[in-house]
TORPA-4810 file (N, C-alpha, C, O; in nm, 3 decimals):
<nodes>
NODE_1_-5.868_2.074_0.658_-5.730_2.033_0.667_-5.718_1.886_0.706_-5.626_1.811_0.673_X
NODE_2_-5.841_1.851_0.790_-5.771_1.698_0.861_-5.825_1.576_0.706_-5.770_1.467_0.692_X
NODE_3_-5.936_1.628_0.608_-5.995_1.553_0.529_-5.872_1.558_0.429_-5.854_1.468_0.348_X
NODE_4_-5.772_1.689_0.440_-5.668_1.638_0.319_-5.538_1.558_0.366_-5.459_1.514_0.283_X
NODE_5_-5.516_1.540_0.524_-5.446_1.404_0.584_-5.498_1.336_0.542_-5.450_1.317_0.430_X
NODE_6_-5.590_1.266_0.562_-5.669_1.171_0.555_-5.661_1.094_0.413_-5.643_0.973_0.397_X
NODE_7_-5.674_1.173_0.333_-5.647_1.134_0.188_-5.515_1.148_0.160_-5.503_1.124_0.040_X
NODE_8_-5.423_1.171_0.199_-5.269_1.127_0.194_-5.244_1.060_0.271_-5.130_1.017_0.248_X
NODE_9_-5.293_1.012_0.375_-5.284_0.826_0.440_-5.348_0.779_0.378_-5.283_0.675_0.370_X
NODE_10_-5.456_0.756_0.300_-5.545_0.631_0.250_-5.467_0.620_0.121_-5.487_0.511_0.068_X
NODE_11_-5.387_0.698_0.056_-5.316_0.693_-0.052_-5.180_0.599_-0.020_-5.167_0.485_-0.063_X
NODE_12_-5.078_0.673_0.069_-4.975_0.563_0.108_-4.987_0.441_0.160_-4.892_0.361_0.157_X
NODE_13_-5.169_0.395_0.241_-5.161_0.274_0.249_-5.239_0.188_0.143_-5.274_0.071_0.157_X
NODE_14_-5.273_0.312_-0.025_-5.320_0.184_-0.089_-5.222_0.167_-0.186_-5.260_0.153_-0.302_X
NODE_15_-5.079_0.165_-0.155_-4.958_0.115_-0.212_-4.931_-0.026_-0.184_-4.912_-0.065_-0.069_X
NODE_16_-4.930_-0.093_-0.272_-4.900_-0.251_-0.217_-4.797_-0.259_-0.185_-4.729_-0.157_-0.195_X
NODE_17_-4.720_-0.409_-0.119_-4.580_-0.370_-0.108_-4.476_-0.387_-0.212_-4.363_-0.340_-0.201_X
NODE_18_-4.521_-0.461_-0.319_-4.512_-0.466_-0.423_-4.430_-0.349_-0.483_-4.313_-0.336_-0.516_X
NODE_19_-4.565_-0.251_-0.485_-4.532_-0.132_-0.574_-4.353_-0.047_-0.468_-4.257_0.019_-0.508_X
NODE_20_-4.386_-0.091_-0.357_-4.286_-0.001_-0.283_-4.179_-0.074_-0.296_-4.080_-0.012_-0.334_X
NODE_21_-4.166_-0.185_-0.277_-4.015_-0.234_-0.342_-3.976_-0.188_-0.475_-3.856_-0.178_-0.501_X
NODE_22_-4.067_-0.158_-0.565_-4.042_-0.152_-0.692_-3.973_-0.023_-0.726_-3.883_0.000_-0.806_X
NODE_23_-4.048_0.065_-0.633_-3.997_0.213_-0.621_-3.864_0.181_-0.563_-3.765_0.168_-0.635_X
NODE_24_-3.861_0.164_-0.396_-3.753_0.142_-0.376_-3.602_0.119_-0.454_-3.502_0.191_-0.460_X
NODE_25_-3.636_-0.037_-0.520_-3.511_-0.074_-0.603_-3.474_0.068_-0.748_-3.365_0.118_-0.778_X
NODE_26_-3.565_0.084_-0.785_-3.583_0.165_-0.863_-3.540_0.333_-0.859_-3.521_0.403_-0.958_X
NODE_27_-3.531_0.386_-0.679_-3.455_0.494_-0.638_-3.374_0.442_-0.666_-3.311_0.509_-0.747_X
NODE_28_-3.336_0.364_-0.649_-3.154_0.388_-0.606_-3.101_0.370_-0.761_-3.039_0.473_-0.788_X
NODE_29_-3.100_0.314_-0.831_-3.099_0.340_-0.951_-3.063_0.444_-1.008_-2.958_0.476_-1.063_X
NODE_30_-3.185_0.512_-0.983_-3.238_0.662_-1.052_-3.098_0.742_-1.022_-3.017_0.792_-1.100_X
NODE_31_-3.100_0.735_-0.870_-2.982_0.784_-0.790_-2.893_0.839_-0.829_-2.869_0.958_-0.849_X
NODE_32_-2.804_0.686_-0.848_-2.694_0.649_-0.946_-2.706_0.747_-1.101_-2.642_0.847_-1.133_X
NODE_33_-2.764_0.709_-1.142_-2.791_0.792_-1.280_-2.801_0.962_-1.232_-2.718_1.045_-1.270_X
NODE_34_-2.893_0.988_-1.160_-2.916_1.156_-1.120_-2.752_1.200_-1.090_-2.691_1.290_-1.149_X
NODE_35_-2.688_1.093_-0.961_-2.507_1.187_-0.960_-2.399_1.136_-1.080_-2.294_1.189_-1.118_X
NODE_36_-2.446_1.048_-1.111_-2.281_1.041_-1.220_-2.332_1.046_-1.375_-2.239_1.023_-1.452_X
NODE_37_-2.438_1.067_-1.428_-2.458_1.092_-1.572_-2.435_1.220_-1.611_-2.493_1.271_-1.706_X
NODE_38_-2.319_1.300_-1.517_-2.297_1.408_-1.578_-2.138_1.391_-1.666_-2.077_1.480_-1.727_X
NODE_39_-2.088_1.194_-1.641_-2.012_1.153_-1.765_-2.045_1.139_-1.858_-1.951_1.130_-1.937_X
NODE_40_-2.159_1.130_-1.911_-2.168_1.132_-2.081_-2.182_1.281_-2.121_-2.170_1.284_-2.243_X
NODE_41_-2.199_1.386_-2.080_-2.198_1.501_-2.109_-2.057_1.621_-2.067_-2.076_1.742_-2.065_X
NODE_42_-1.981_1.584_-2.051_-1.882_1.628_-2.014_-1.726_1.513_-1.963_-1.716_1.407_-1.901_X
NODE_43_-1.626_1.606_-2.030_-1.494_1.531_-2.043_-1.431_1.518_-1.917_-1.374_1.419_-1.870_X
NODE_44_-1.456_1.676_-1.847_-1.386_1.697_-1.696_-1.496_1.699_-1.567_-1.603_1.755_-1.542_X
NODE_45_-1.384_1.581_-1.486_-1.479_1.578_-1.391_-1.492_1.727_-1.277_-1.580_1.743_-1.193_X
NODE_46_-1.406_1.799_-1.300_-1.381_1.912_-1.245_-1.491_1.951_-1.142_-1.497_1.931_-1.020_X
NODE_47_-1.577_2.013_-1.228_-1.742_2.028_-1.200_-1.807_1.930_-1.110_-1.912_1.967_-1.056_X
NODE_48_-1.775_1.844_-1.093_-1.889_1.737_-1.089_-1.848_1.673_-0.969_-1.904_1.690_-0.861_X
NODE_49_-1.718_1.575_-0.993_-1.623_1.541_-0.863_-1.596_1.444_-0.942_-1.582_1.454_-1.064_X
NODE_50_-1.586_1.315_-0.855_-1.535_1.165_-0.950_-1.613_1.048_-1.014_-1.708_0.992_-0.958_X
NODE_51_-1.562_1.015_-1.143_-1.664_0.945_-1.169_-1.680_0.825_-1.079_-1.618_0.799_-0.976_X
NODE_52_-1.766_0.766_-1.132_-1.800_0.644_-1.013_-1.701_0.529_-0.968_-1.671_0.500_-0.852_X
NODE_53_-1.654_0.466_-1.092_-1.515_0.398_-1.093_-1.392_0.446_-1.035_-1.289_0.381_-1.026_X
NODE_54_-1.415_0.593_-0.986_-1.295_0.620_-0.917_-1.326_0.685_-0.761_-1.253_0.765_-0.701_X
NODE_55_-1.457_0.626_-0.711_-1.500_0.636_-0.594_-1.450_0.574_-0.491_-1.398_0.465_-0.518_X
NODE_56_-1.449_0.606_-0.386_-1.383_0.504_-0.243_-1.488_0.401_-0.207_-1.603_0.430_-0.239_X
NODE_57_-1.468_0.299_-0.153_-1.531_0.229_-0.083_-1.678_0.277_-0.045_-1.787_0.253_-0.097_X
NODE_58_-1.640_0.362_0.073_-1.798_0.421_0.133_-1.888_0.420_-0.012_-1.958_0.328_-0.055_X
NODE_59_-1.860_0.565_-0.075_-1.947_0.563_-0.120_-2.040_0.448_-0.265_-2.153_0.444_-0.314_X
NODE_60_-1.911_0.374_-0.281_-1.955_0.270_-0.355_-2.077_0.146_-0.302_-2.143_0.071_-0.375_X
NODE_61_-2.078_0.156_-0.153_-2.136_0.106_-0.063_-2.281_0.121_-0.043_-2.371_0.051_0.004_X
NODE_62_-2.267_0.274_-0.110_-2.427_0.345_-0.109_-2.503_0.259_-0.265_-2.621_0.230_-0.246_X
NODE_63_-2.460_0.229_-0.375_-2.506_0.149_-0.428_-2.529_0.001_-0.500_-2.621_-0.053_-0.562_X
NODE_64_-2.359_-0.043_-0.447_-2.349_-0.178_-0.462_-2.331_-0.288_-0.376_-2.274_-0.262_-0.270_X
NODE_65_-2.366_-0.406_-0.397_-2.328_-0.515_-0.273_-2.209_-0.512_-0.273_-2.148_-0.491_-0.378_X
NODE_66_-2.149_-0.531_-0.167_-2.048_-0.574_-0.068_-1.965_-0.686_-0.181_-1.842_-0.685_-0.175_X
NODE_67_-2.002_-0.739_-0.236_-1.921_-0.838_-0.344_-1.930_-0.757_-0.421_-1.814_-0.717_-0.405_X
NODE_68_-1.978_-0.677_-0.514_-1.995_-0.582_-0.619_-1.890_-0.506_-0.613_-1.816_-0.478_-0.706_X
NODE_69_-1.879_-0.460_-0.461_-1.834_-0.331_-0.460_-1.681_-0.378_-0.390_-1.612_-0.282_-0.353_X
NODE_70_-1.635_-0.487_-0.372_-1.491_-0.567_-0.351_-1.482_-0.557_-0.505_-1.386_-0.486_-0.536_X
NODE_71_-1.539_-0.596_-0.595_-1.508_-0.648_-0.708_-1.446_-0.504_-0.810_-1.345_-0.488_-0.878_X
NODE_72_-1.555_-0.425_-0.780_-1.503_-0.249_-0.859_-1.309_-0.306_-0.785_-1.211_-0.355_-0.841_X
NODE_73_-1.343_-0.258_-0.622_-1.222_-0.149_-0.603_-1.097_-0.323_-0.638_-1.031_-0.287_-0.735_X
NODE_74_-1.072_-0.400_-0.617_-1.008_-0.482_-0.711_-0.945_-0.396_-0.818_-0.841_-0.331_-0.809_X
NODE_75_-1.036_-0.410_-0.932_-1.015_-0.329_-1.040_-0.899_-0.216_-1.042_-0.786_-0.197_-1.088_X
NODE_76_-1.011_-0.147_-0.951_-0.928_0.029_-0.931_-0.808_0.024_-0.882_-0.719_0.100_-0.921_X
NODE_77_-0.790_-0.079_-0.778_-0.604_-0.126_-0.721_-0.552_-0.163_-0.841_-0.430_-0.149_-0.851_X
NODE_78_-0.623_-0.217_-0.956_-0.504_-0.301_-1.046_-0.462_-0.194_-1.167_-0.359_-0.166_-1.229_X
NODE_79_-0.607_-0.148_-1.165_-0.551_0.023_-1.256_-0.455_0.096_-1.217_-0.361_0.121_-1.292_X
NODE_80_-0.463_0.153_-1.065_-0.379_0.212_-0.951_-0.235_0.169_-1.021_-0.181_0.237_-1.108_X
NODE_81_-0.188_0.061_-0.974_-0.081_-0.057_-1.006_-0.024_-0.012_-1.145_0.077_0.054_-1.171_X
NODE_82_-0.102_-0.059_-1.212_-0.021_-0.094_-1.355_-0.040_0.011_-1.455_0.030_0.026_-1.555_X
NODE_83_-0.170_0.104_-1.407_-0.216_0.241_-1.469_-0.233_0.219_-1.661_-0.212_0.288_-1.761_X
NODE_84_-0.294_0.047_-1.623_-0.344_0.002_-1.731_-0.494_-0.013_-1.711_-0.552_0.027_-1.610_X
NODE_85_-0.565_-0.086_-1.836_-0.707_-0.069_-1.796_-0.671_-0.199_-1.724_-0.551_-0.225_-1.728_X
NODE_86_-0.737_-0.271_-1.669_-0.749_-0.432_-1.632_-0.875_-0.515_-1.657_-0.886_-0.563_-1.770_X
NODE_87_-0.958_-0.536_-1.582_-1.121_-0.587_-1.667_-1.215_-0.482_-1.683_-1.302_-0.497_-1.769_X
NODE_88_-1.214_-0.408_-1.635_-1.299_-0.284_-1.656_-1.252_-0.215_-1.773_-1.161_-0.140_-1.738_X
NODE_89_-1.277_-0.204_-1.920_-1.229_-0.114_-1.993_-1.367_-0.021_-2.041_-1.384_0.003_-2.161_X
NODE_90_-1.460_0.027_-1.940_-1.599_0.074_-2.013_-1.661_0.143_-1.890_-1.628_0.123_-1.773_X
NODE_91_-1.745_0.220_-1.931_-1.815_0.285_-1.772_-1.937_0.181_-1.795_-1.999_0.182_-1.901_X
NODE_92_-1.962_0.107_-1.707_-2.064_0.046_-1.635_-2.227_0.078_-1.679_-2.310_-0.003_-1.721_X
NODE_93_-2.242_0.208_-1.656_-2.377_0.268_-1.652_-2.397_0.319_-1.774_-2.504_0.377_-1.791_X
NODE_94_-2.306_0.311_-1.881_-2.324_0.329_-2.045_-2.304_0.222_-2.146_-2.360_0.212_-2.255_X
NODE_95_-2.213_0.143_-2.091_-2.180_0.008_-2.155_-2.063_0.077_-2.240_-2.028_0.022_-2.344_X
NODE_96_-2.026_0.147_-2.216_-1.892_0.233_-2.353_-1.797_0.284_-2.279_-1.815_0.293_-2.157_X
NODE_97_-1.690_0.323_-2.330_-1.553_0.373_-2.299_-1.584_0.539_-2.314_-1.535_0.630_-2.248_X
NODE_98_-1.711_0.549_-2.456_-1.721_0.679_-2.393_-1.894_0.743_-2.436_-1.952_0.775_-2.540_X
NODE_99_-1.932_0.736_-2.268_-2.056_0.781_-2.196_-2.097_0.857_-2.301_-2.036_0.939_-2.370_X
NODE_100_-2.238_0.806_-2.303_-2.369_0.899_-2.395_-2.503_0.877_-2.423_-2.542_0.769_-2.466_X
NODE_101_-2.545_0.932_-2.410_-2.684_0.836_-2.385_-2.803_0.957_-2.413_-2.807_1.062_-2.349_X
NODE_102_-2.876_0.927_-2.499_-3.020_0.999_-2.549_-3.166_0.920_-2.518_-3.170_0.804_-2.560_X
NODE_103_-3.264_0.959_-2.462_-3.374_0.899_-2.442_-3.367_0.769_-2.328_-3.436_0.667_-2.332_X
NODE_104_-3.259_0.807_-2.223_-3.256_0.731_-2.143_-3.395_0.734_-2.014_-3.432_0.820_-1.934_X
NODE_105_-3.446_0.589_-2.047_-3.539_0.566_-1.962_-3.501_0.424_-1.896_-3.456_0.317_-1.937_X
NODE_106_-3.562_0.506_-1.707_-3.545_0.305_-1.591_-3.653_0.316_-1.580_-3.735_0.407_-1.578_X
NODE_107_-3.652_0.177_-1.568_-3.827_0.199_-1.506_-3.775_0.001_-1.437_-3.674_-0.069_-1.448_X
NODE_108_-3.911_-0.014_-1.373_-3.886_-0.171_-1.312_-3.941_-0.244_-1.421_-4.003_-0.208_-1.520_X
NODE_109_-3.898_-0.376_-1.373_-3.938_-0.488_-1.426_-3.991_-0.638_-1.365_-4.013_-0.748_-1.415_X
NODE_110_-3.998_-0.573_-1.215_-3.996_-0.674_-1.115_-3.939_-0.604_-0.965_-3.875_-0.499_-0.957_X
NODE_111_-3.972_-0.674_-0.876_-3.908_-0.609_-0.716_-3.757_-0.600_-0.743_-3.690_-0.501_-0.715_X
NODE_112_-3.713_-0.702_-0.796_-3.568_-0.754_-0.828_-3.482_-0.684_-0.973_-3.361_-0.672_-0.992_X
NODE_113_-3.569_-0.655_-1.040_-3.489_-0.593_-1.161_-3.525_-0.471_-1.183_-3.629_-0.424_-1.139_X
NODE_114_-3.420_-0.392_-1.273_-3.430_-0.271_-1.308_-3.387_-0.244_-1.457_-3.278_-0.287_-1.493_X
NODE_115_-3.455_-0.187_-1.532_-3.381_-0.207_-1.676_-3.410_-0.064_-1.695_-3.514_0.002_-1.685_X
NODE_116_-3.230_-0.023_-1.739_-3.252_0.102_-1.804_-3.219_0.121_-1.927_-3.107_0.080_-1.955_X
NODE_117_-3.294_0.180_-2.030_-3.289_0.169_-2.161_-3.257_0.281_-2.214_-3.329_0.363_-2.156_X
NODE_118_-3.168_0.358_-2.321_-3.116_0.481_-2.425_-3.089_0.392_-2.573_-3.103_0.276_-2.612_X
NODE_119_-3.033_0.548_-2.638_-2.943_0.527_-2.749_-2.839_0.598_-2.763_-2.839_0.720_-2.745_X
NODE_120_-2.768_0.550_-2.787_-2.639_0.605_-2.814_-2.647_0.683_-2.932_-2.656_0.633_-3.044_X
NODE_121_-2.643_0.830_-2.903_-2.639_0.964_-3.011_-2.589_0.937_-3.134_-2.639_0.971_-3.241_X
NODE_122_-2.462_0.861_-3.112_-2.337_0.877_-3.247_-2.393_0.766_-3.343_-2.347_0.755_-3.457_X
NODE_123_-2.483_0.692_-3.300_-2.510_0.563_-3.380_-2.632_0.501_-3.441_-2.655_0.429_-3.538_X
NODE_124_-2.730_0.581_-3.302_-2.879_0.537_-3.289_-2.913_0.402_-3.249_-3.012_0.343_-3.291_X
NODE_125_-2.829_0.353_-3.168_-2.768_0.191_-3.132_-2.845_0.223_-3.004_-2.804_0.308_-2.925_X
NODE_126_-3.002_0.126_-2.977_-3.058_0.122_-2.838_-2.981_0.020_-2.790_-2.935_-0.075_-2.854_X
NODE_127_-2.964_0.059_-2.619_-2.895_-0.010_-2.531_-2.966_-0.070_-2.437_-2.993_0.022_-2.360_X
NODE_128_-3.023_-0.189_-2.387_-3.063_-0.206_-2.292_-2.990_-0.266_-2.154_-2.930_-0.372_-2.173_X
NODE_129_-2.987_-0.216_-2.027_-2.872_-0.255_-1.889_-3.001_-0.333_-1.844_-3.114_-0.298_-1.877_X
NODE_130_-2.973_-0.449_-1.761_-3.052_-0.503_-1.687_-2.996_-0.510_-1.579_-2.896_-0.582_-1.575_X
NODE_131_-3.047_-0.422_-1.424_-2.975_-0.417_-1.330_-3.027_-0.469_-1.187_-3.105_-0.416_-1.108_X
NODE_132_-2.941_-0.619_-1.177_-2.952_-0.689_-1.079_-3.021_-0.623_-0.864_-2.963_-0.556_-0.778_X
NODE_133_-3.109_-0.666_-0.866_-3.109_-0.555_-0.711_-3.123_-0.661_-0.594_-3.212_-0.743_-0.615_X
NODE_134_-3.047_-0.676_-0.465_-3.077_-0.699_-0.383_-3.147_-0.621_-0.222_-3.103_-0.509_-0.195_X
NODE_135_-3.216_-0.661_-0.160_-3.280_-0.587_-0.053_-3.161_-0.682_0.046_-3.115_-0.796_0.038_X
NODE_136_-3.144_-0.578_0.129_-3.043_-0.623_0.242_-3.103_-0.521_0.371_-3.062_-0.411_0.408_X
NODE_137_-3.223_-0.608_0.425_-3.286_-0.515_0.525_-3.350_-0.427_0.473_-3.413_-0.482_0.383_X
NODE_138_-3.372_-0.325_0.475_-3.490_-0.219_0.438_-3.407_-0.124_0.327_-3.433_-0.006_0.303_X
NODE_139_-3.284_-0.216_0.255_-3.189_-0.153_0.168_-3.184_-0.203_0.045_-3.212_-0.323_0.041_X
NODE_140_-3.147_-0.134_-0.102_-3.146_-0.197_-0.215_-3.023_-0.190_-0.262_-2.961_-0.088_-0.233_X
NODE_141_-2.993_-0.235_-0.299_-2.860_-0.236_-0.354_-2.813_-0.324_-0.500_-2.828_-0.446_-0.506_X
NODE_142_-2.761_-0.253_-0.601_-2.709_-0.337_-0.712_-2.642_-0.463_-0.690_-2.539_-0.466_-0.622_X
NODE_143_-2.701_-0.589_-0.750_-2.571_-0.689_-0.700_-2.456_-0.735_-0.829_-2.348_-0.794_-0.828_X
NODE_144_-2.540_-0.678_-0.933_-2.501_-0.719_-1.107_-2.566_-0.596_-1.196_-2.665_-0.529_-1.168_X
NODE_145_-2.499_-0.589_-1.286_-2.589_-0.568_-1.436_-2.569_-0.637_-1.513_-2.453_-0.679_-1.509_X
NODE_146_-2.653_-0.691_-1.623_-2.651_-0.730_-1.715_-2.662_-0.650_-1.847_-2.748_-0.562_-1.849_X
NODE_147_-2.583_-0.670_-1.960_-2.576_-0.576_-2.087_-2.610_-0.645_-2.205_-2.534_-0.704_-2.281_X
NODE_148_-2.769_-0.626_-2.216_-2.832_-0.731_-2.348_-2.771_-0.683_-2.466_-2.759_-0.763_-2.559_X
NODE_149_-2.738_-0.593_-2.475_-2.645_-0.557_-2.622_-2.491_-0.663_-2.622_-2.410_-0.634_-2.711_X
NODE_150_-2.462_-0.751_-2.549_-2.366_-0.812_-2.538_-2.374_-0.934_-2.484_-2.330_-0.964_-2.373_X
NODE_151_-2.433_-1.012_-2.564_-2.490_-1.138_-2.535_-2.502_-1.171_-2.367_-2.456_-1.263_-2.299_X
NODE_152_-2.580_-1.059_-2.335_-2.628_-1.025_-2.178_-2.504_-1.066_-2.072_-2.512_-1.123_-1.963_X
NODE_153_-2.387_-1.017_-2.145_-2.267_-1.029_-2.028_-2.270_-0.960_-1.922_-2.292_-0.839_-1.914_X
NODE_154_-2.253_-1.021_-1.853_-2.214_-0.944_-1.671_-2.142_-0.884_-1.603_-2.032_-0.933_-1.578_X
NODE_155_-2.177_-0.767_-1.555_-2.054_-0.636_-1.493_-1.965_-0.758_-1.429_-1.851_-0.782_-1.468_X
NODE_156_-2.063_-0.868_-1.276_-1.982_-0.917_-1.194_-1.924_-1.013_-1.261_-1.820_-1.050_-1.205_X
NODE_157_-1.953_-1.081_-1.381_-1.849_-1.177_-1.460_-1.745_-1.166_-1.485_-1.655_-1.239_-1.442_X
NODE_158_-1.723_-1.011_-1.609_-1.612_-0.972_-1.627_-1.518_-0.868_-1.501_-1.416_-0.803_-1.523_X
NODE_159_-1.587_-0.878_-1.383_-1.472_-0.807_-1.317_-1.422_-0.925_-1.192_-1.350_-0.905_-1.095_X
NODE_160_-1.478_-1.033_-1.229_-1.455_-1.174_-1.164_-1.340_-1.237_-1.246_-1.281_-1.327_-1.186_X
NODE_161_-1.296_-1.209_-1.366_-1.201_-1.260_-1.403_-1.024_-1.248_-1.354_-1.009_-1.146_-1.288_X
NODE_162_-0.952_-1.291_-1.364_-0.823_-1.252_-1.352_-0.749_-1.195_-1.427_-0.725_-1.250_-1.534_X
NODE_163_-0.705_-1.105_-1.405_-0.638_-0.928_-1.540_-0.570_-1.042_-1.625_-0.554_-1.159_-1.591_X
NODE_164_-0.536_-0.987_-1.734_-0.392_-1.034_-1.855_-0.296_-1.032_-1.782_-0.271_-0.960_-1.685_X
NODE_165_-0.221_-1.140_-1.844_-0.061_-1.142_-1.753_-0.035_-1.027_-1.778_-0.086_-0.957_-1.865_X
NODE_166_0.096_-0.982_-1.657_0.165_-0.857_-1.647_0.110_-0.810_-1.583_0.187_-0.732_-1.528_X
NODE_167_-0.034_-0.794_-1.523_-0.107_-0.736_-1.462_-0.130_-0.805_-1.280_-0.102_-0.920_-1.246_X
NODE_168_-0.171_-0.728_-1.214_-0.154_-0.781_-1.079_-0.275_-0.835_-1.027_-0.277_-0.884_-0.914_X
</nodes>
């Protein structure tokens, strides 16, 4: 028994730290994808609870920076408001208005990046997200994505803009 400790400590310490940030940034990710990708497969959130865009604060907190995650609920007040779209017209974690995704694989690309890659069923159109990560203490957190299918435009760009007039 103590020779099979032994070999599950010499294993966790021949992880570089490298590899453990990589994991790290890379949970939380996964995360994200494991609770809310049950929007591309279903219309009602009934089942499930809310999609992510219509989350509170807290839990938006669990995967985005603090500017990220000012920047969503922005949004969600101006939707709230005008019960128009405002810069957000797309779910985030699909790049589409409407979620779907086949052969979706994350994997890292660095301590700092995360790229998750599918295709979209209806089209056969591969998507690649490139998703920004910051460590904040022994924490990872999204600070951006980037969407190479769109001349690598930025979640925090377009929700940095100011709505269309009429809008608040």
């Amino acid at each position: 028994m103590q020779h099979g400790v032994a070999v599950v400590g010499f294993a966790l310490l021949s992880i570089s730290p490298v590899q453990a940030a990589q994991r790290s940034s890379t949970s939380l990710v996964r995360d994200l994808y494991r609770t809310y990708a049950w929007q591309a497969i279903s219309a009602s959130d009934a089942p499930f609870g809310k999609p992510l865009l219509q989350e509170k604060e807290t839990v938006l907190r669990r995967y985005f920076t603090p500017e990220l995650t000012s920047l969503l609920l922005a949004d969600q007040r101006c939707v709230a408001s005008t019960r128009e779209v405002c810069n957000l017209g797309f779910d985030p974690m699909f790049a589409s208005q409407d979620p779907a995704a086949s052969d979706l694989a994350i994997r890292p690309t660095g301590s700092q990046t995360v790229m998750v890659e599918f295709t979209y069923p209806s089209n056969g159109e591969k998507v690649t997200l490139e998703y920004r990560m910051v460590r904040r203490g022994d924490q990872w957190r999204i600070d951006d994505i980037k969407y190479h299918n769109w001349q690598k435009a930025s979640l925090k760009q377009m929700l940095s803009h100011k709505p269309a007039r009429g809008q608040p």
